[in-house]
Structures are given as structure tokens and as C-alpha cells.
C-alpha positions in Angstrom: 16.7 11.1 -32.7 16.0 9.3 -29.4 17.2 9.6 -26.2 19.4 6.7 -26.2 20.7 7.9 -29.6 21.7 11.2 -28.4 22.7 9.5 -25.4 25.1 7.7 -27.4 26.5 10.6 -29.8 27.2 12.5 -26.3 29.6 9.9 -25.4 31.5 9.3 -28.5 31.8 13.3 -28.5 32.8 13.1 -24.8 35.7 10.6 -26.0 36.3 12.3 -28.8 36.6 15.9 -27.0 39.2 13.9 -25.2 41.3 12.7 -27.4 41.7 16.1 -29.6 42.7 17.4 -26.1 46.0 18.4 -25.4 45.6 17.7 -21.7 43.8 15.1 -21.2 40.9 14.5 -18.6 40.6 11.0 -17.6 37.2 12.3 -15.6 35.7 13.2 -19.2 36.7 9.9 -21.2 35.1 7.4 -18.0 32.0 9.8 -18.2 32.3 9.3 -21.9 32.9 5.1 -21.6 29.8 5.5 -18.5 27.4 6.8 -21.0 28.0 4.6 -23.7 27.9 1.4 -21.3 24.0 3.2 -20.3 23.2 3.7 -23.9 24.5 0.0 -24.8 22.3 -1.2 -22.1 19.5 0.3 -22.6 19.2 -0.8 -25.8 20.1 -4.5 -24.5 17.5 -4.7 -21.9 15.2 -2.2 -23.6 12.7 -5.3 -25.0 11.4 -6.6 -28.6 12.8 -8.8 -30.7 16.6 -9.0 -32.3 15.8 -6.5 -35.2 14.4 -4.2 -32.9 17.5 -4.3 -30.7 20.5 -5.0 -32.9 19.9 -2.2 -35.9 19.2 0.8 -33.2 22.5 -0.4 -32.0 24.2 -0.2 -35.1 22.3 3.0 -35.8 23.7 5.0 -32.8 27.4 3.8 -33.1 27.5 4.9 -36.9 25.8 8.2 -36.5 27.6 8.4 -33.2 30.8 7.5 -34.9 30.8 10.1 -37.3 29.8 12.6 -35.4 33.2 11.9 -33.6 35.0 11.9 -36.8 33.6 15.5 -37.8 34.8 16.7 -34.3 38.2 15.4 -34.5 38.4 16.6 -38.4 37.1 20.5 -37.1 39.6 20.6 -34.6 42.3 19.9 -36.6 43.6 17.1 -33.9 46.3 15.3 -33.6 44.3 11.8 -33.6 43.3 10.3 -37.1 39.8 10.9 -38.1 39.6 8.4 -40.4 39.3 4.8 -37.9 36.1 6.8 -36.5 34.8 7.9 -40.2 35.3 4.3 -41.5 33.6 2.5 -38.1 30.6 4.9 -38.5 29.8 4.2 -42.3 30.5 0.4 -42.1 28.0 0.7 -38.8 25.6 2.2 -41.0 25.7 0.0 -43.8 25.4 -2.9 -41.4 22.1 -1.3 -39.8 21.3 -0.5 -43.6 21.4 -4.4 -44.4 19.6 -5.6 -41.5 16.4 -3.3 -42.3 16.7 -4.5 -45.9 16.7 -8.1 -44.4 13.2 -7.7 -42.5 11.9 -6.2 -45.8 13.5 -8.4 -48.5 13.1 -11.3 -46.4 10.6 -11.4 -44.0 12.5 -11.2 -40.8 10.1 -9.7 -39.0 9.7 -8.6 -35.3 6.9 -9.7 -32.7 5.1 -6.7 -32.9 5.1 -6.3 -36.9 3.7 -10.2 -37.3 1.1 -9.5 -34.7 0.3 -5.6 -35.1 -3.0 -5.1 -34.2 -6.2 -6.9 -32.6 -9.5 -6.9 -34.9 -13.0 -7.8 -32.8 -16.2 -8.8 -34.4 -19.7 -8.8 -33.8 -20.8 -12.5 -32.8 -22.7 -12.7 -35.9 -19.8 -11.8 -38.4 -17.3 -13.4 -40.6 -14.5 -12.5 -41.5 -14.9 -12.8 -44.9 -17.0 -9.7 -44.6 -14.1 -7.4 -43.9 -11.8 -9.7 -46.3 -11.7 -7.4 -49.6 -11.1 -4.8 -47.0 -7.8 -6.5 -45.9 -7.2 -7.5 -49.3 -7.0 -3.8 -50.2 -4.5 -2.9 -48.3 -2.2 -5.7 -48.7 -3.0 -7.2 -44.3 -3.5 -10.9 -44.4 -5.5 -12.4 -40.7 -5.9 -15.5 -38.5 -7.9 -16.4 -35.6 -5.8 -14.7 -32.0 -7.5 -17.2 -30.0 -8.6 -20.8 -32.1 -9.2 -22.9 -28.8 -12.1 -20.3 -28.1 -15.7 -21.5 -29.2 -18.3 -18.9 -30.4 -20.8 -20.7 -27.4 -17.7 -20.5 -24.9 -17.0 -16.5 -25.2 -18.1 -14.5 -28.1 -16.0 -11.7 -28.0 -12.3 -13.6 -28.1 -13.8 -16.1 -30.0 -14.4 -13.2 -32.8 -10.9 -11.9 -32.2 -8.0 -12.1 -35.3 -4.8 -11.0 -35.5 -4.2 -8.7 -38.7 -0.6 -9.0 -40.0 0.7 -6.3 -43.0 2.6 -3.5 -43.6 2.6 -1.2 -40.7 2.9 2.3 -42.8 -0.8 0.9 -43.8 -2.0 0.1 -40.6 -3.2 3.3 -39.6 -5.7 3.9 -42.5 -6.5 0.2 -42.6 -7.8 0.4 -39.0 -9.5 4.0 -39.4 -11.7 2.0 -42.0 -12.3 -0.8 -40.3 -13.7 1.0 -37.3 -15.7 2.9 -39.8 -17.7 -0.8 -40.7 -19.8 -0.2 -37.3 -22.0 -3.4 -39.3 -19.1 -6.0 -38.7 -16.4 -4.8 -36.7 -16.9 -4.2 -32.9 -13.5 -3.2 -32.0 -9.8 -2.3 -32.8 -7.0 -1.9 -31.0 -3.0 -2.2 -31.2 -1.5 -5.0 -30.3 0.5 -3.3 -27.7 4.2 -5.1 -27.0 4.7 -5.4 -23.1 8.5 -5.9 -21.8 10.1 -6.8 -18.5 11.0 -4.3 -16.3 15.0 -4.5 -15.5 14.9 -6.7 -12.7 17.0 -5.0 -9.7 19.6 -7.7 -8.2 21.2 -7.9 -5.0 24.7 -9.3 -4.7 23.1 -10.8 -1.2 19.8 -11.7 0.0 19.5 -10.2 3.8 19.2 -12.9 6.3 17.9 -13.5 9.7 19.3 -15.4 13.0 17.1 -17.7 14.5 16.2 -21.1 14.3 13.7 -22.6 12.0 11.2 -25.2 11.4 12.2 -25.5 8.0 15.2 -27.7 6.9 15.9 -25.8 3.4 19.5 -24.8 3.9 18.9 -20.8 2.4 16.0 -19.7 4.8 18.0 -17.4 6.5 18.6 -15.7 3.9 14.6 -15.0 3.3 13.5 -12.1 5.3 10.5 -12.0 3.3 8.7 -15.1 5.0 9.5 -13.4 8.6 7.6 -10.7 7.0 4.4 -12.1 6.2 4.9 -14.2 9.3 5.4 -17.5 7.1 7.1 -19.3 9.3 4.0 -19.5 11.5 2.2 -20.3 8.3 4.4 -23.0 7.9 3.5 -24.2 11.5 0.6 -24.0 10.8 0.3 -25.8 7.8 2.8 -28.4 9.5 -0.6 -30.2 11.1 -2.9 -30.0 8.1 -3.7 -31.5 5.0 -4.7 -29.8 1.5 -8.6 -31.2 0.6 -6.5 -30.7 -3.0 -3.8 -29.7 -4.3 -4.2 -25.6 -6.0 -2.9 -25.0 -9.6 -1.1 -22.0 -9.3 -0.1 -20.6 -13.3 2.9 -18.2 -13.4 2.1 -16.7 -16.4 5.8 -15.2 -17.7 9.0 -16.5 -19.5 8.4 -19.8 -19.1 9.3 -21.7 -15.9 12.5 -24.1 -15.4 10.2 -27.0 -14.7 13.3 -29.5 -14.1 14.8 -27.2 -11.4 15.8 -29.1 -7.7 13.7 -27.2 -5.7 10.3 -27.0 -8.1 10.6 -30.2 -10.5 8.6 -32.5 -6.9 5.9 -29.5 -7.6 5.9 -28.7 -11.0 3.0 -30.2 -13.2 3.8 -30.6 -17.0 2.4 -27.3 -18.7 3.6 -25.9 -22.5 6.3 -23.2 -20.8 8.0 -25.7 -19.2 11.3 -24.6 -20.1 12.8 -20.7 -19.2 16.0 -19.4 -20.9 15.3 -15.9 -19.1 15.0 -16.6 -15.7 12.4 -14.3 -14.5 9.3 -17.1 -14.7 11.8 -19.7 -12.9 12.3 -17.0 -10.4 9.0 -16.0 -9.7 7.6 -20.1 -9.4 9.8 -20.6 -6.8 8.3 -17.6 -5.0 4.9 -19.2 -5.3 5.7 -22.9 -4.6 8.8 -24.1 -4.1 8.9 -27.4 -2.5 9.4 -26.7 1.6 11.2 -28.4 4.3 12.7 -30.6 1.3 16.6 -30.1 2.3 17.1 -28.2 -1.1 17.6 -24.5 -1.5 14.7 -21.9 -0.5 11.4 -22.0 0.9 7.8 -21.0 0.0 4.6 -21.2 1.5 4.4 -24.7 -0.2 4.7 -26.7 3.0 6.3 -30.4 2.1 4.9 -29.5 -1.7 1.8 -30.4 -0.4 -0.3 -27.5 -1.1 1.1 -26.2 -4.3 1.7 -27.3 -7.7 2.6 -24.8 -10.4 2.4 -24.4 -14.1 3.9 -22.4 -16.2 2.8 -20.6 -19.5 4.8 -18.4 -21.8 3.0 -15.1 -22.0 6.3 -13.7 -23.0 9.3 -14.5 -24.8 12.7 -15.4 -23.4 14.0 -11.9 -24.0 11.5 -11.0 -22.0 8.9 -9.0 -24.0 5.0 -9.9 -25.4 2.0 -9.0 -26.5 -1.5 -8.1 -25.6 -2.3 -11.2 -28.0 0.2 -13.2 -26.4 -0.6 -12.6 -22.6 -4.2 -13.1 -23.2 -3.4 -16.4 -24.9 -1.4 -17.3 -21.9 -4.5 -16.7 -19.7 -6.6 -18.4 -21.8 -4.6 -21.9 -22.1 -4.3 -21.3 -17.9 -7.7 -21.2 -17.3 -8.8 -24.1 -19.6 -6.2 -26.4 -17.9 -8.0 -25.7 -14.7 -6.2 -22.8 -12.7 -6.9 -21.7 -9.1 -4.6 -18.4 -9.4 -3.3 -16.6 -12.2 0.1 -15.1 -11.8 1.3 -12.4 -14.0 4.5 -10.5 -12.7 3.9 -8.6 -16.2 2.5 -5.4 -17.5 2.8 -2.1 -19.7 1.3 1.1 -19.5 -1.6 2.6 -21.7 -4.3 5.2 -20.8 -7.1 2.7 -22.7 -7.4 -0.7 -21.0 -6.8 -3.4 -23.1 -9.9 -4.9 -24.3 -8.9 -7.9 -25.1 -6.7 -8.6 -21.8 -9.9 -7.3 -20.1 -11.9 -10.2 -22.2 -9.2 -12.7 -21.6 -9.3 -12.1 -17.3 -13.2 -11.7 -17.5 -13.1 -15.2 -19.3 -10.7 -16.5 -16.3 -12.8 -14.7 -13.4 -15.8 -16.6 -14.7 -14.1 -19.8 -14.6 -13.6 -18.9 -11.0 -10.1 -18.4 -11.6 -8.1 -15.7 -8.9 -6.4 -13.4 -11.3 -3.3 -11.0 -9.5 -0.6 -9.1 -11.3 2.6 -6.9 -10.7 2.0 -2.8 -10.2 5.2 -1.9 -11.9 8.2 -0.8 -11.2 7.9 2.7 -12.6 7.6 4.5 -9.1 4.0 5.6 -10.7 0.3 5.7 -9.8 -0.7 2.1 -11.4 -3.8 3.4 -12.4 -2.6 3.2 -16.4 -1.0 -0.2 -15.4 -2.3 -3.0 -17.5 -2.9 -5.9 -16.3 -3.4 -4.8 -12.5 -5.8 -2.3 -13.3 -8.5 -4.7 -14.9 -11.5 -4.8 -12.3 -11.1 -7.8 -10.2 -7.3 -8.4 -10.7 -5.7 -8.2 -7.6 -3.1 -5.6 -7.8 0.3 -6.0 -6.2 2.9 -3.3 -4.6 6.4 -4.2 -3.3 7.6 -3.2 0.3 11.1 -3.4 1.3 12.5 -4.8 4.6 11.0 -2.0 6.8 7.6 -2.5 5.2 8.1 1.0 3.0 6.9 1.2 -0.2 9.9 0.3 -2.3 11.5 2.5 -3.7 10.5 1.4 -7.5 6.8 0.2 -6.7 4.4 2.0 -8.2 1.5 2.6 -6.1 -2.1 1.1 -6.3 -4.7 3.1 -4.1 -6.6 4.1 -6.8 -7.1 0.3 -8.2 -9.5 -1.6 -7.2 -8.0 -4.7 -4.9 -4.8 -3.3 -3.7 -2.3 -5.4 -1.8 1.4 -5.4 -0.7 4.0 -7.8 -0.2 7.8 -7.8 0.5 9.6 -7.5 -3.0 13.3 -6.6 -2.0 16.2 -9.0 -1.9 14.2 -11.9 -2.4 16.2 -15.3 -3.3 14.5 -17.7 -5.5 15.2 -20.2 -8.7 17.2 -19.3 -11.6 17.9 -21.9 -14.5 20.2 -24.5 -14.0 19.6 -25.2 -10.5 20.9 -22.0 -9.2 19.4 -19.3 -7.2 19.6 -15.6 -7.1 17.9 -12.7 -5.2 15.9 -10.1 -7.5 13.9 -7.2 -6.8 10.6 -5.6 -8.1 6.8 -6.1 -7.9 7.2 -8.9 -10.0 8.4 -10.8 -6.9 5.9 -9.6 -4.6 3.4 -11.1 -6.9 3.6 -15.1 -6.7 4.3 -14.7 -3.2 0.7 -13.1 -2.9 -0.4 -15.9 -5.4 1.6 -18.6 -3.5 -0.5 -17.6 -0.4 -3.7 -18.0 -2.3 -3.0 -21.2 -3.8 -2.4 -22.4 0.1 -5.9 -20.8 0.7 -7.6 -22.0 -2.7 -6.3 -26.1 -1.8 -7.5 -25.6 1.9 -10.9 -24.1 0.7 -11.2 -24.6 -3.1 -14.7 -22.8 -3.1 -12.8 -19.9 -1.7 -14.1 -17.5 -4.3 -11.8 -14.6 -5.5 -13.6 -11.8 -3.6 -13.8 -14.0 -0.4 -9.8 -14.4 -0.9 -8.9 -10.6 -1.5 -11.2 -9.9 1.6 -9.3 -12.0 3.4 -6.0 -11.1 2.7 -7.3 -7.4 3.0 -9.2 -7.5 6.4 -6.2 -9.8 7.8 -3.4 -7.5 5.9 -0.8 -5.4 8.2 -1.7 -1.8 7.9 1.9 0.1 8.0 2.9 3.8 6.8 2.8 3.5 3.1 -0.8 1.3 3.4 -2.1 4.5 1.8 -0.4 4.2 -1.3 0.2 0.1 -0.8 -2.5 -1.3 0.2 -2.5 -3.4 3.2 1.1 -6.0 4.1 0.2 -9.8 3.1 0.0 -11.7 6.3 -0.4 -15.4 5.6 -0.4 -17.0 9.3 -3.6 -14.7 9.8 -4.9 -15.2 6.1 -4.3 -19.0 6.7 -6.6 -19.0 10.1 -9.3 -17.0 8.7 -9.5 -19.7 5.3 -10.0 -22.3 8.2 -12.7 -20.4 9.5 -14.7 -20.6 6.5 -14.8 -23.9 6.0 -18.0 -25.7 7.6 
């Protein structure tokens, strides 16, 4: 039993408890009705696919159900048993049907058709290994098919193994035991959102602006990182091009007011979810355009964005998937990689560490989110990959937020306002979320303003100058250094010849 089952059986017992009471508690049935709405929740927001979330569901109501049923029949209560006996078993038998489905049928989840990651050596086939597969039932394909053998020889040797999952275990244990053919296994590890923390209101400032977009008062984050001086700044140059900046994520609302002037046709170009939309705008939304918010895109000049679905629009993934996502980015000619993603394991990836070591030496600027967890990062995937830039939140008094994990023991650390911060949501709305996943693309925002003023701006020359430039405040420790793009901007200039 997990936690959210017990979670769950505590709160129908709670209710129950209540009911058989003579006196009753009001106190103990909204505690009751509190946890269930937790548990219900949880398993909502919890990630995978609608298997994954729908027949837990059903799971803990019917055993939850019936555990009601067998206090209510124990103490003899006044309130029928029966209603709570008959919901369990019918909750059960629906949970029953729905596993039966994704066996009899082949509804499967993400994870089961993509369960783990096989590597070969560069001069190996996979028909070596195929009577292996064969015996135990796993059927493959090729993770990464747009990858040449003479391009990268590692992800180009990559397949995804699909079976039964009871197998997997022993199928892997012999597969690493074929040293001759197989250089490396590993799961393929699901990621999932973080809950995004909203805000019923953005916090706003007084003053006047530069910028015509009518919500900038509501964006304390750009006083932060001084961006309106950035914007001043930028108000007398020119790009010598336009960056690509890739928001790697759910997708990103490509037709949305204040992006669709920026937004360059890429395959996630839609975004039921909202979180991709949301962190786009925070890169590059269109500036000074009249329409809703503001980014460090000044007149859309600087900017353009792309958008590729690393994950689904229920917000979860896989290694496989996220290292696809970088992948198709860097082929269609990325500056900065944006990934407001991440899980946790104490191994790093391999083949997300291939996939941004493929990127890097396309001279693409990789950053991600830290997490949300209120952690050390260090077991933070992507952001703990050498060379990614790693990203912490701070909140309006430049303290660590509350939720950021920290990221002094990675290896480019960095910190940017990821509070209350307003940006797209679909359908031409807009909405202000929290967590590091919104700190991010306005870290990759700034360097695709840096990247389209200097595009030989190399990715160590653009974390050095966001360090060395950076605000040093109490939590820098833990942090990393404040994003400050008015100074960040100046010293770009002074690079150029």
C-alpha cells in the first residue's frame, strides 16, 4: 500500500468514524473530505499516462470503500453499510477491468512501450543481441533514427526495447552480461512536471515604463534583473541575427497574441498543458508590441522561439523522449536549449548526457530547471550534466525560493526570479506560475539576446558572463549568482570586435 493509498483509506475511515458517531464532529468529516481532495490530487497531478492515473484511483476508493464498510458493520451503526460495500467492489472491479484492458488489449502506458534504453558498441547490430530479445518475448526499434553512425556513434547505436516488464529485469542482467555487443543499459526513466505553484496575482510595481505592453507592472521580475535597462539598452541596437531559442517542454501555443510575431514553425507547435506556452513567453515574448507581457525580446527583434515536445500534455516524459527533443533542437539549428524539466536519479542518464554532449558540440547553450524539491540538485537530471547551466529560483527579495532546490555543488550555477511570474497560457490568456521552471527561459531569454548580438558567443564565454556580471545576494551560496541582463548585455558588447 502507498502513501496516497493509505492516505485515502484514512479519510474514508475519518468519514466513516463520523457518521457511526452519535455526536457528530464536523472538524473530523472536513479533515476527512481534506484528505481525500489531497489524495485525489495527488494522483491527478502525480504524472504518467491515463492507466497509470485512473486504476490507482479506482484502487484506493474500492479498498478505501470497504474498509469504511467494515467499520460501519463493527460498530454496529446506525448508517447502512451496504452503499459503501457495493461502491468499493464495483470500484474494484472497474480498476480490475482497466488492468485487464492494458493486458488483453494493448493499452499500454509511456513508460511500458518505451521501458528501457539499450546502447551498442559502434561496430554492432542489432541482430546480434536479436535471439536474445526474442527469448524473452522484448521486440526493439531505433530511439534516435535521424542520428547517423558518422554523426554520433553512441545515440546512433541507441534502441528502445519494448516487452513485458516482469521480464525486464533478467532481460537486462543478460544483456549487460554480452560485454562483446552491448555497451550500455539503462531504464528509461519517466520524468513528470513538478505541480506548478500559482498566484491568484502577479505583484506589480509603480513607475513608468519604456515598454507599451499593458501587464508590465505586473512583472517584478524584469525590475529584478534590471530588464528594463536591458530594454533601453537594446532600444538603440540591432540583432547581427536573430537567436533560436528551443523551449524544450509541452509544446508551445505557437498561435498565441503575444508570441505567434516570434514564433518560428517547429513540430510542438501546439500546447494543451500550458507549461511550454508559459515558459516561451518568459523567453521571448514579443516587447513593446501593445499586447500582454514583456520579455527581454525587445520589438521581437532578438528572439524567435521554437518549441519541441519533450513531454506529453499531461505533463510527463522520458529519458528517450527528452533526448529526442534535444536532438531534433539542435539539428534545426538552436542557439539555447531550454528545458524547465527534470527527475531525480543517483546515476546520470547516459543517454540525456549523450544527447546534450551532441548539442554542446553543435555549439548549442544547454540550461535546465534545478527542481522544485527544496533539495541539493546534485541528483537532478538534466541540470546536473556537465556544461548545462543550472538554474535556481529567487523570490522578490532575491531569497532562495522557498521550493528551489539548490545548485552549489553543480557545475554552472545561476539564479533568476521564479515567483509570481505572469506569462502565456493557451488561448490567449495569461497567468502567473511559480517554480524553477520559470526562472529558466528567462535565463535562456537573456542568452538568446546575447547569442543574436554575438552569435560566436560560446557557451562558456555566456555562463562567464552571466556569472562574473551576476548579483551576489544572501542565498548566492546555495544559488548561485542573481541574473543581471543590463550588465550581461554590456559586457556581450564588449566582446565583439
Amino acid at each position: 500500500m502507498d502513501f496516497i493509498t493509505l492516505l485515502t483509506v484514512i479519510a474514508f475511515l475519518l468519514i466513516a468514524v463520523n457518521i457511526s458517531s452519535k455526536d457528530k464532529n464536523p472538524w473530523i468529516m472536513l479533515t476527512g473530505l481534506g484528505l481525500l481532495g489531497i489524495s485525489i490530487v495527488s494522483r491527478l497531478f502525480g504524472g504518467g499516462g491515463f492507466f497509470q492515473i485512473v486504476i490507482p484511483l479506482f484502487t484506493d476508493a474500492g479498498l478505501s470503500l470497504l474498509v469504511a464498510a467494515g467499520w460501519l458493520t463493527m460498530r454496529k451503526a446506525k448508517a447502512n453499510p451496504q452503499p459503501f460495500l457495493v461502491l468499493g467492489l464495483m470500484s474494484l472491479g472497474v480498476a480490475g477491468l482497466l488492468y485487464l484492458s492494458t493486458r488483453l488489449f494493448g493499452f499500454t502506458t509511456e513508460a511500458e512501450q518505451a521501458s528501457f534504453l539499450l546502447e551498442l558498441g559502434p561496430d554492432d547490430r542489432i541482430e546480434e543481441v536479436a535471439p536474445l530479445l526474442d527469448q524473452y518475448g522484448a521486440r526493439y526499434e531505433r530511439a534516435f533514427p535521424t542520428i547517423e553512425l558518422e554523426t554520433d556513434e553512441d545515440l546512433s547505436q541507441t534502441y528502445l526495447i519494448h516487452g513485458d516488464q516482469d521480464a525486464f529485469e533478467a532481460l537486462m542482467a543478460a544483456l549487460r552480461a554480452d560485454a562483446e555487443n552491448v555497451d550500455f543499459v539503462e531504464l528509461n526513466l519517466e520524468v513528470s512536471l513538478s505541480p506548478l505553484i500559482g498566484s491568484e496575482t502577479a505583484a506589480g510595481t509603480t513607475r513608468n515604463y519604456l515598454e507599451n505592453d499593458p501587464r508590465v507592472a505586473e512583472q517584478w521580475a524584469l525590475e529584478a534583473i534590471r530588464g528594463h535597462e536591458a530594454h533601453a539598452l537594446l532600444s538603440e541596437l540591432k540583432p547581427v541575427r536573430k537567436a533560436r531559442v528551443a523551449i524544450l517542454d509541452t509544446g508551445v501555443e505557437g498561435q498565441h497574441e503575444d508570441i505567434k510575431g516570434v514564433f518560428k514553425n517547429s513540430p510542438g507547435k501546439t500546447d494543451k498543458h500550458g507549461h511550454g506556452t508559459h515558459c516561451a513567453g518568459i523567453a521571448g515574448a514579443a516587447t513593446n508590441n501593445r499586447l500582454g507581457i514583456a520579455s527581454l525580446n525587445w520589438n521581437g527583434e532578438f528572439v524567435e522561439v521554437t518549441g519541441y515536445r519533450a513531454l506529453s500534455s499531461n505533463g510527463s516524459g522520458t529519458l528517450e523522449s527528452i533526448a529526442q527533443a534535444i536532438i531534433d533542437a539542435t539539428k534545426a539549428d538552436a542557439d539555447v536549449i531550454s528545458m524547465s524539466l527534470g527527475g531525480v536519479s543517483p546515476v546520470q542518464p547516459k543517454v540525456l548526457i549523450e544527447a546534450v554532449e551532441f548539442a554542446q558540440k553543435q555549439g548549442v547553450i544547454v540550461a535546465a530547471s534545478a527542481g522544485n524539491s527544496n533539495r541539493d540538485a546534485y541528483n537532478h537530471f538534466p541540470s546536473n550534466i556537465a556544461g548545462v547551466i543550472a538554474i535556481a529560483a529567487v523570490d522578490q527579495n532575491l531569497k532562495k525560493a522557498r521550493f528551489s532546490n539548490t545548485v552549489n555543488r553543480l557545475s554552472r550555477p545561476l539564479a533568476a526570479p521564479g515567483v509570481d511570474i505572469l506569462s502565456l497560457f493557451p488561448k490567449n490568456s495569461y497567468k502567473p506560475l511559480s517554480g524553477t521552471s520559470m526562472s529558466t527561459p528567462m535565463v535562456t531569454g537573456l542568452l538568446g539576446v546575447m547569442r543574436s548580438l554575438n552569435p560566436d558567443l560560446t557557451a562558456e564565454q555566456a555562463y562567464g558572463i552571466l556569472h562574473e556580471t551576476g548579483v551576489t545576494v544572501a542565498d548566492t551560496p546555495r544559488v548561485g549568482r542573481v541574473i543581471n541582463a543590463e550588465a550581461a548585455i554590456l559586457a556581450t558588447l564588449a566582446l565583439n570586435p
